[in-house]
Structures are given as structure tokens and as C-alpha cells.
C-alpha positions in Angstrom: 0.0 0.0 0.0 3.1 2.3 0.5 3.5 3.1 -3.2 0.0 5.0 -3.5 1.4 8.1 -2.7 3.6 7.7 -5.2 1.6 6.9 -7.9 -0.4 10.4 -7.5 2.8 12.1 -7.5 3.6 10.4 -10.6 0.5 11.5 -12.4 1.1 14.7 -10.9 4.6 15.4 -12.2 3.4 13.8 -15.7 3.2 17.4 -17.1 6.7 18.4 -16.7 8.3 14.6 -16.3 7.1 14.2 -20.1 9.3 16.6 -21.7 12.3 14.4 -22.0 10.3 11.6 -22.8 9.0 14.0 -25.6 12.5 14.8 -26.3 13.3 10.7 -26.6 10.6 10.2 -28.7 11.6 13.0 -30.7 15.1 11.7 -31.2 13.8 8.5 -32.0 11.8 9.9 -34.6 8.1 10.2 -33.4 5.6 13.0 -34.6 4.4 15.2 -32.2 0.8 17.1 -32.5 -0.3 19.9 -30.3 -3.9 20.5 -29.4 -5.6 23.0 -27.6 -8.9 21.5 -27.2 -11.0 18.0 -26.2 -12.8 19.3 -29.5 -9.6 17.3 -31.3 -10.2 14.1 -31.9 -7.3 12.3 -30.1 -7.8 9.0 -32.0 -7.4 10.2 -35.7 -3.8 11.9 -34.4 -2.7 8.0 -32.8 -4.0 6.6 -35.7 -1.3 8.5 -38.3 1.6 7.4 -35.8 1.9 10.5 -33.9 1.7 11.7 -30.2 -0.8 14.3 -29.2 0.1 16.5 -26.6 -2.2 19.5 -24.8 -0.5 23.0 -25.1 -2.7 24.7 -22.8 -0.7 26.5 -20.0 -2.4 27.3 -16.8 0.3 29.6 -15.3 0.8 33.3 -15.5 4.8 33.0 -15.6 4.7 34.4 -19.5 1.3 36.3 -19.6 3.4 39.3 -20.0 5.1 38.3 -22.9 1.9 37.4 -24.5 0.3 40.4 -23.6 2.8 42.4 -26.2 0.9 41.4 -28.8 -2.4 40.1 -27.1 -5.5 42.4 -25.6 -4.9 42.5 -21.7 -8.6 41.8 -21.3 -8.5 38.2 -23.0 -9.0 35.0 -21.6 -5.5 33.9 -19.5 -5.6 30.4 -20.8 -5.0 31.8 -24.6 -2.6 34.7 -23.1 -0.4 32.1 -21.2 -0.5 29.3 -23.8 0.5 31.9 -26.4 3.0 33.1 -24.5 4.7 29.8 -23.5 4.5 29.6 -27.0 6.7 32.3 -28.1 9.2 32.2 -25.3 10.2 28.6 -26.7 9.7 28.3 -22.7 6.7 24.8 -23.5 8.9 21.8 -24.6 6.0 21.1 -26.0 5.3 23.5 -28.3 8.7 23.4 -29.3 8.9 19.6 -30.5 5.7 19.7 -32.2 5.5 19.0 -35.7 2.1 20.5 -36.1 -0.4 22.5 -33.8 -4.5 21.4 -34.7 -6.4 24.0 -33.2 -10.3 24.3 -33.3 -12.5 27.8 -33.8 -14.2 27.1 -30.0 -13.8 30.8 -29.8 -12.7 34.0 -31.1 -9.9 34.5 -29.2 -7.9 31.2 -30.1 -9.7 31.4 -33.5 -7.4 35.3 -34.1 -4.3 33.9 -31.8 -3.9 30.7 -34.7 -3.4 33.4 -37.2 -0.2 34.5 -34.7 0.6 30.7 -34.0 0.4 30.0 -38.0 3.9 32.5 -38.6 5.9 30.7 -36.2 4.3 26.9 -36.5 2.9 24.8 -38.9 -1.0 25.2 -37.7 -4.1 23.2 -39.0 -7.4 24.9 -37.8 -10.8 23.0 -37.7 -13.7 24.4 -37.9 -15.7 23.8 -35.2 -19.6 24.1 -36.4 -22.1 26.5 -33.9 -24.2 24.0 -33.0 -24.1 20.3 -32.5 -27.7 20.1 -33.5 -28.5 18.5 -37.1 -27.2 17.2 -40.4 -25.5 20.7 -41.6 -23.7 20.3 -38.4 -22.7 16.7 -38.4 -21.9 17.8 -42.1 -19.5 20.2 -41.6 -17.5 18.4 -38.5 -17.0 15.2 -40.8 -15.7 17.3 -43.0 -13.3 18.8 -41.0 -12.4 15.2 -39.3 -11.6 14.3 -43.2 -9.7 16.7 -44.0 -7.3 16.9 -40.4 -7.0 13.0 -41.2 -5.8 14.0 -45.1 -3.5 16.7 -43.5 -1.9 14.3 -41.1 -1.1 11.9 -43.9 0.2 14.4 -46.2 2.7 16.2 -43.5 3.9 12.6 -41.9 3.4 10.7 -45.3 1.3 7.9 -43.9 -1.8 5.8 -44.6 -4.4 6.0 -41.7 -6.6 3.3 -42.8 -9.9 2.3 -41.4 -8.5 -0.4 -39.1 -6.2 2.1 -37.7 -8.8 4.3 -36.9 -10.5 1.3 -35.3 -7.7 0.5 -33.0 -7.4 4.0 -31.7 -11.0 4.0 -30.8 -10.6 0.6 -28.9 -7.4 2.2 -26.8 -8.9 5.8 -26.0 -12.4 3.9 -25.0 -10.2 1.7 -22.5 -8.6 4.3 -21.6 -11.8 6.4 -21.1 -13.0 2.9 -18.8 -10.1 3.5 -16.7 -10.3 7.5 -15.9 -14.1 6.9 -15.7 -13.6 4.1 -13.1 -11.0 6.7 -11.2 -13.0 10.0 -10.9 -16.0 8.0 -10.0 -14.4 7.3 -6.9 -16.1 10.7 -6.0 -19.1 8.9 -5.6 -18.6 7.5 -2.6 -19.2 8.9 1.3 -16.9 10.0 2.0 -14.6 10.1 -1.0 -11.1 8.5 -0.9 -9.2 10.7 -2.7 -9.5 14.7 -2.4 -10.5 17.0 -4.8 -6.9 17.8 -5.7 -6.0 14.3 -6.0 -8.5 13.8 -8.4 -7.6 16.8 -10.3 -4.1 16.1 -10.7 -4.7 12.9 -11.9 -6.8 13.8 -14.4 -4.6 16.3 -15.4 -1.3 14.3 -15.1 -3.5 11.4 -17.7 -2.6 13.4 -20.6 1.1 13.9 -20.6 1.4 9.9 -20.4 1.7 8.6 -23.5 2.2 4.8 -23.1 -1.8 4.0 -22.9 -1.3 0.9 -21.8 0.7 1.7 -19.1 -1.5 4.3 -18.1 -4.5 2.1 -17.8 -2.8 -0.7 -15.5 -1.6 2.3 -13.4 -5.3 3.8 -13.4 -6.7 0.7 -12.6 -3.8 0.3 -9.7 -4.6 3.5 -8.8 -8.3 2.7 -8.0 -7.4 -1.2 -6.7 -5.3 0.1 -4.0 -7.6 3.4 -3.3 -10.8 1.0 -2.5 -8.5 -1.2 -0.5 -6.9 1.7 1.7 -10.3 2.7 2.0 -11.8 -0.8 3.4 -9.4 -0.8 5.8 -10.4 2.6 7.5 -8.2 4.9 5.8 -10.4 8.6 6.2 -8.6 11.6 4.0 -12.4 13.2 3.9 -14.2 14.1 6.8 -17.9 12.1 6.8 -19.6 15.6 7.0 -18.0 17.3 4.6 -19.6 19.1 1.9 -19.7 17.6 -1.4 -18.7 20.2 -4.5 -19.3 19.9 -8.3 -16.9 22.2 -10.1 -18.0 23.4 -13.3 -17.1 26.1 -16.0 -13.7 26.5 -17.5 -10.6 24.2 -17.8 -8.7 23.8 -14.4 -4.9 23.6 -13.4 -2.1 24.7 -11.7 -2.7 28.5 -11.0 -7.0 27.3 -10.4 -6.1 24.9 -7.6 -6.9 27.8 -5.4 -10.4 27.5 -5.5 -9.9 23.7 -4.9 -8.1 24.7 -1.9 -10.2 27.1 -0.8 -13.3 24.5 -0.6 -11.6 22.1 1.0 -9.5 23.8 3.7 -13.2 25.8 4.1 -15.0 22.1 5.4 -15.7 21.1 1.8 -14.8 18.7 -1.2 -14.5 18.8 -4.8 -16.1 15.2 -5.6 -16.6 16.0 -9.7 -15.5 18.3 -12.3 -17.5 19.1 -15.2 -15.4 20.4 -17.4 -12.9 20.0 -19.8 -10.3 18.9 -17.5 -12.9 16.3 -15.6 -15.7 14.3 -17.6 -16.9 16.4 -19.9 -15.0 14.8 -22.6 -14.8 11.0 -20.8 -18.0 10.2 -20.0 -19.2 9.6 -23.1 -16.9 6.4 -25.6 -17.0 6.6 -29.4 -19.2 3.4 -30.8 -17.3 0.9 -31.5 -19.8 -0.6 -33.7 -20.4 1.8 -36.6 -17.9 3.4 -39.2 -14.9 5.0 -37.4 -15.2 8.5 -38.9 -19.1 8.6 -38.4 -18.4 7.4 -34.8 -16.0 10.1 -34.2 -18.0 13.0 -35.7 -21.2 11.6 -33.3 -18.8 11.6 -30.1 -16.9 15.1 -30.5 -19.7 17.0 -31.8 -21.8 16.5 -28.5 -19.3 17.5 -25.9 -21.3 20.3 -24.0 -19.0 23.0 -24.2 -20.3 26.6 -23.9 -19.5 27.3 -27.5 -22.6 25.3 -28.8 -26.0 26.6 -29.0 -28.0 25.4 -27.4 -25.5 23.5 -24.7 -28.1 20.6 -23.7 -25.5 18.8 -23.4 -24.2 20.7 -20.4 -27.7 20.6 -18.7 -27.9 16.6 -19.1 -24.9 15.8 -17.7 -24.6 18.4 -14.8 -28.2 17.2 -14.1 -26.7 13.3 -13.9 -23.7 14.5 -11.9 -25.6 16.1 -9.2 -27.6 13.2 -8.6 -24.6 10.5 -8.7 -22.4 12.4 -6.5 -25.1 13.5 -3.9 -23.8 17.3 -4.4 -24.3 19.7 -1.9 -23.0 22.6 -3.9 -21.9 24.1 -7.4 -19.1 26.2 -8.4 -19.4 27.8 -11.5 -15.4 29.0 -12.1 -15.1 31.3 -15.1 -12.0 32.7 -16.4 -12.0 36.2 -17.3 -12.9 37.5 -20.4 -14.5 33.2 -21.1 -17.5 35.1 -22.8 -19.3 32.5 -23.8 -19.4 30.8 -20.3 -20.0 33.7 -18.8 -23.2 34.2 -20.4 -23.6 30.7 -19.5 -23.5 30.9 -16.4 -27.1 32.3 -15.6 -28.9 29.4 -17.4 -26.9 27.1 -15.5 -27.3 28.7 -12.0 -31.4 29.0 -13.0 -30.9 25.3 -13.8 -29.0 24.0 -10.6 -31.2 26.0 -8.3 -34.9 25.3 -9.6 -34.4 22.3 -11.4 -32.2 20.5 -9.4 -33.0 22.8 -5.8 -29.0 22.4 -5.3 -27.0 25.9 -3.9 -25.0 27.7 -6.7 -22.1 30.1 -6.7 -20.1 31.9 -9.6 -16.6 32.8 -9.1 -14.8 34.4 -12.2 -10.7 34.5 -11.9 -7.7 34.8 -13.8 -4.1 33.3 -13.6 -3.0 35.2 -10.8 -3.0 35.3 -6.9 -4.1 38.1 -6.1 -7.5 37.1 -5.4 -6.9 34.2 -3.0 -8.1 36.1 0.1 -11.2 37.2 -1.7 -12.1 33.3 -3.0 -11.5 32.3 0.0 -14.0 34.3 2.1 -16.5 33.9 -0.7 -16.1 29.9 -0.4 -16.3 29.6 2.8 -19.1 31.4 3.3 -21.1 29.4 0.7 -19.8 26.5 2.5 -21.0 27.6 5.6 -24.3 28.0 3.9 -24.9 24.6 3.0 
């Protein structure tokens, strides 16, 4: 049982552990794709040979290099990942081979056009709704032509059965996260919020699948069994919080801190770092392209109208993990979850008659004190 600690660390230190295996498998000549987005389908990128890798940043170390050629009032995820981008200061962004980015918004959409002069960038168009044929249309379209791109730059054949195999390993590896986070689900929970977030953060940067599985399914083995034999890292009383909104990470943990130093516990994100994108495996049984298109078009991000999608699943996730509490966390200048946010507070309060709260942040820490008080008065409220 000794080793569990270790094995979140491991998943925690994935990010920057990763780069010289990036470096390795550059050396030994792998192709590397960045992607910005679970809007890109992972499985068409595996199936051409290559590694995909997530360029978001979540730290303000190089906002102010980005901010040279970047609006000041624009979302810190697209300031920070820009400007990790031109600093050469992301191994990741430097080893890439390609960047796939996806029109989820404006402000990526315009900061592509800056990526595009120093990278080799490959944008999809990402239709307005997920909602009928001239959307499913348009996204198989776009999964075509990323898998004709892909060929072309790494001169390769991705052939149906390829495809095929990717969608087996991703949906196994979808099993295992699914099996992890859900974890939350129990009272108390065996893991805390920022365990669970840092796993499912770390999941990304490991790019032997298989390996990732076993240690997923390790992961939860030994977690249970800890948790049978009386090990308590939750309180019995405390309050269970769904985190939804924007990506999380790194310079975010504060409001995950601030719940659960505040008598709280993060059992579930809904986001993009969370389930958003797991819950839901591509069929298996169908044509692979088709079953991609279906899958990735109905991810409930804010960028579709209408976001159902959103609705369904929060409205499943309250009930599963007996939720106490919602945290909507925006980040500043996220317009289109920001408008959000009042359909899903009207939602969570008279639909599902759970407490709501809205916290809109940015990369820095100057607001701890203030999310703090905020939190744990909410808490207290519960």
C-alpha cells in the first residue's frame, strides 16, 4: 500500500516529467501534435503514428510576454498558452510537428493566425451548434480533411483499421479515468479534490496508454483497499462540490483549496479537465469517422448553441455524487461561459434545488483572500 502516494505524484509530475520523454521520442523519430482543445479528436492523431500533446498553459509565468501582442482583457488560458509559445519556454510546443487548433472561440480562432507565422497550424472548424445534419456535415468534414493533413505532413496511410484500433485504446482508456474520478461517488470520498484533479490532469502527458491504464486501474485497486481498511482523507460531513465552468490547473487549484481547507470537497469536475470529454466512448460498432463525428460534436462546451449537453450531464452529476453545492469557475474575459453561467445557476437551483455560486478568476493570486471568504461562506451555507 506504501507506493500510493507515489503513484499520484507520478501523475502529478506527468506534465513536466514528459518533456524528456517527448525529447526521446523525438530523437527517436516520433511526430508530435499539439492540441488545444478535447474538441480534437485524439484517435485520428494516434491513428497516423503520432503523439498528441495538450499546449494549454495554466500559469501566469509568461502572460506578459503574450500580452505584447495580445489584448490584456483576454481570456489567461489563450494569453499564457500563447505566450509559453513564443518564449520557446513549452517543450511542447517546441517539438511539435504541427499545432490542430479548433474555432471554440474567437480568441484562439485570431491567436492561430499569430501561431500560424511561427508553427505549422491546422485549424478545424468547429460548427455553432451540434444540432442536425449541416452540423454533423461540416464536423466530418473537417475530421476528413485533419485526417488528409496528417497523412500528407507525416506521409502515412491512416486506414480504417487504424482508426479502429485508436478508438478501442482511447475507450479503455476512457473505462479506466471513468472508473477513477468516480471514486467521488462514494461517502466520504477516498481521494481529495486535488488528487482527483491532478490525476486527471497528469492522464494526458502519459503517453504509453497501456501503461496508463494498468496504473489507473492500480490506482483505483489500492484506493478502495486503503479505503476498506479505514483509511479517512475526507471528513464524513464534509460538503460535497461539483466544479463546473472553464478548464482547471495549476494557478486554479486555489479554488480547490479554498473548498476544502473551508469544510468542503471537490467530488466532480464538469469540465474540460474532468468528464466532460470521458464520459461519453465513441461506438465501437459503426464506421470510425461517423463514430468520431457523433462523439466530438456533442461535448457540452459553452461554444454550442444550445449546450443541452451541459444541462444533461450536470443534471446526472448532481444526482450521482449527492452534491451539496456548485461552483461555476469562469475565467475572465470566457464570454461564452460567462453568459452561461445564468442558465446554469437557473438550472442547478430550480431544477435540481441544489445551492449555486459563480466565481470568475484569472491566472494570478491576487484574489486568494477574496475566494476564499467567498467559499467559505457558501460552504457555511450549505
Amino acid at each position: 500500500m506504501n507506493n500510493l502516494p507515489e503513484i499520484f505524484d507520478d501523475f502529478s509530475e506527468s506534465r513536466k516529467n514528459g518533456f524528456i520523454t517527448i525529447k526521446n521520442l523525438k530523437d527517436e523519430g516520433s511526430k508530435v501534435v499539439g492540441t488545444f482543445c478535447t474538441f480534437t479528436p485524439w484517435e485520428v492523431i494516434h491513428a497516423a503514428g503520432a503523439i498528441g500533446v495538450s499546449l494549454c498553459a495554466k500559469s501566469d509565468e509568461t502572460i506578459p510576454d503574450a500580452e505584447k501582442h495580445l489584448p490584456r482583457n483576454l481570456c489567461p488560458l489563450i494569453k499564457s498558452s500563447y505566450g509559453f509559445a513564443i518564449t520557446d519556454k513549452c517543450p511542447y510546443f517546441y517539438f511539435s510537428d504541427l499545432i490542430v487548433g479548433e474555432t471554440t472561440c474567437d480568441g484562439k480562432k485570431k491567436m492561430y493566425e499569430y501561431l500560424g507565422e511561427i508553427k505549422n497550424v491546422h485549424v478545424m472548424q468547429l460548427p455553432q451548434t451540434s444540432k442536425g445534419e449541416d452540423a454533423y456535415t461540416v464536423w466530418k468534414n473537417e475530421i476528413v480533411k485533419l485526417k488528409e493533413k496528417l497523412e500528407k505532413e507525416f506521409n502515412v496511410e491512416i486506414t480504417e483499421q487504424d482508426l479502429k484500433d485508436s478508438i478501442k485504446l482511447r475507450n479503455r482508456e476512457r473505462k479506466a479515468l471513468v472508473d477513477f474520478y468516480e471514486l467521488g461517488k462514494m461517502c466520504p470520498p477516498p481521494i481529495t479534490g486535488l488528487e482527483l484533479l491532478r490525476v486527471l490532469s497528469g492522464a494526458s502527458f502519459k503517453w504509453d496508454k497501456e501503461q496508463e491504464i494498468k496504473e489507473l486501474e492500480t490506482l483505483v485497486r489500492e484506493t478502495k483497499e486503503q479505503y476498506e481498511q479505514g483509511e479517512r482523507k475526507v471528513l464524513p460531513n464534509a460538503k460535497r462540490i461539483l466544479i463546473t465552468g472553464c478548464p482547471m490547473g495549476d494557478a486554479t487549484e486555489k479554488i480547490i483549496r479554498a473548498v476544502e481547507e473551508n469544510g468542503g470537497v471537490v467530488v466532480c469536475y464538469e469540465n474540460c479537465t474532468g468528464v466532460k470529454e470521458t464520459c461519453r466512448l465513441v461506438d465501437e460498432t459503426v464506421d470510425p469517422i461517423d463514430a468520431l463525428v457523433d462523439k466530438y460534436l456533442n461535448i457540452g462546451c459553452s461554444c454550442m448553441s444550445p449546450n443541452d449537453n451541459r444541462i444533461n450531464l450536470m443534471s446526472e452529476l448532481i444526482d450521482d455524487y449527492k452534491v451539496d453545492g456548485v461552483i461555476d469557475v469562469i475565467l475572465q474575459a470566457c464570454h461564452t461561459y460567462s453568459v452561461e453561467t445564468y442558465s446554469i445557476k437557473k438550472f442547478v437551483n430550480e431544477e435540481k434545488n441544489v445551492p449555486f455560486m459563480s466565481i470568475e478568476t484569472d491566472y494570478s493570486q491576487t484574489d486568494v483572500g477574496q475566494i476564499n471568504t467567498r467559499i467559505s461562506a457558501f460552504i457555511e451555507m450549505l
